[in-house]
N, C-alpha and C positions, 0 to 999 in steps of 0.2 A: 504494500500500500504506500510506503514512503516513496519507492522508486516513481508511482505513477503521480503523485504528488510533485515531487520537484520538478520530474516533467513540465506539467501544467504548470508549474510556478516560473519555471527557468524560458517555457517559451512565451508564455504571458507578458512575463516582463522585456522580453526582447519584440515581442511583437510591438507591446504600449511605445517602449523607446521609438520603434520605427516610424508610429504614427503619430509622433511627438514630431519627429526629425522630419515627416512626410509633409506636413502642417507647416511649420518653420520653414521650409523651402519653399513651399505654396506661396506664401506671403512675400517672399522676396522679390518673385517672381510676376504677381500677379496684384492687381489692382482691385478685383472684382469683388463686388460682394457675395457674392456664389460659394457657399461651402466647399469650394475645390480641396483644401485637405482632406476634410473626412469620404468626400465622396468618392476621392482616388485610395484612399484607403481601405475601405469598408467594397472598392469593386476588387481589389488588389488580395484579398484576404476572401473572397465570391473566388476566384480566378484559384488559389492559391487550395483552396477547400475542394473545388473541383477537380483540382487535377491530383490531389493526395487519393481522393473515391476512385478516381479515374485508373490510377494504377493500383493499386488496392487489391480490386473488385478482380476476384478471377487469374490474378496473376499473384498478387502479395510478394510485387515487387519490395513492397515498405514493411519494416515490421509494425507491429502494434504500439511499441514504445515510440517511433518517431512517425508513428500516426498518431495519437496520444499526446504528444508534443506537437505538431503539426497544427490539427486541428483543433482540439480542443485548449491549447497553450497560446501557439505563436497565432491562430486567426482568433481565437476568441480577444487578446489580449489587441490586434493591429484593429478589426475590427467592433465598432462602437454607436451602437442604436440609441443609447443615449446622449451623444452628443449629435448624435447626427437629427434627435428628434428637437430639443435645444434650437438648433441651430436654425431649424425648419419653420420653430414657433418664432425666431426671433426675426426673421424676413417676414413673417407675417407682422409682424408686431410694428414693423418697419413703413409696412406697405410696401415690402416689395413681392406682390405675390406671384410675378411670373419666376422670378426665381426661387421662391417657395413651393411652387408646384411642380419648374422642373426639377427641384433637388427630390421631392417624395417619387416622381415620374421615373428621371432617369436613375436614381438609386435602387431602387424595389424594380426595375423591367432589367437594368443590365446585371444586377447581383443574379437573378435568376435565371437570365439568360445566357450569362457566363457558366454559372454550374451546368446548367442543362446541355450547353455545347460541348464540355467536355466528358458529360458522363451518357448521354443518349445514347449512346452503344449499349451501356451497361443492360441486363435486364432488370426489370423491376422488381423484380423476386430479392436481387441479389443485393440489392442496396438497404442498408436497415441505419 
């Protein structure tokens, strides 16, 4: 139990760093008021979830310990629904709701559309 613990602790906290780092860069770069950190982060950790199932499934390319860290560590830890809900209320809050709508839009269609792309192969039986 401690092994799968540090796990999830040691990629959690390398993922949170990234999307610290992700964020910070965002900002140097960019002028917009568009959540562009978390939304590159939370598709980046969509992308990253996908393709861990993706090899996984049928093949168990990955062990379960750096699926375990993978998943549920370094993407729980990069991605984040409460900032990214935050952030949604607060462009509302702003008046700006074209870009409150497209951050709920294109968040929730490309996070699912990325997993989906990489795992559609998969069968559905096989995926839990």
């Amino acid at each position: 139990m401690f092994k799968e613990v540090a796990l999830v602790f040691v990629g959690g906290g390398l993922g949170s760093m990234l999307r610290f780092l992700i964020g910070k860069g965002v900002l140097q770069f960019s002028q917009l008021s568009f959540p562009m950190g978390t939304f590159i982060s939370n598709l980046i950790a969509c992308i990253i979830l996908g393709l861990v199932v993706y090899l996984s499934k049928g093949r168990m390319i990955l062990s379960t310990s750096l699926m375990l860290f993978l998943m549920t560590g370094f993407c729980g830890g990069l991605s984040t629904f409460s900032t990214f809900s935050f952030e949604t209320l607060q462009l509302f809050r702003q008046g700006m709701y074209t870009y409150a709508f497209l951050n709920i839009g294109l968040s929730i269609s490309l996070g699912i559309l990325s997993i989906y792309w990489l795992i559609s192969k998969i069968p559905a039986n096989e995926i839990n």
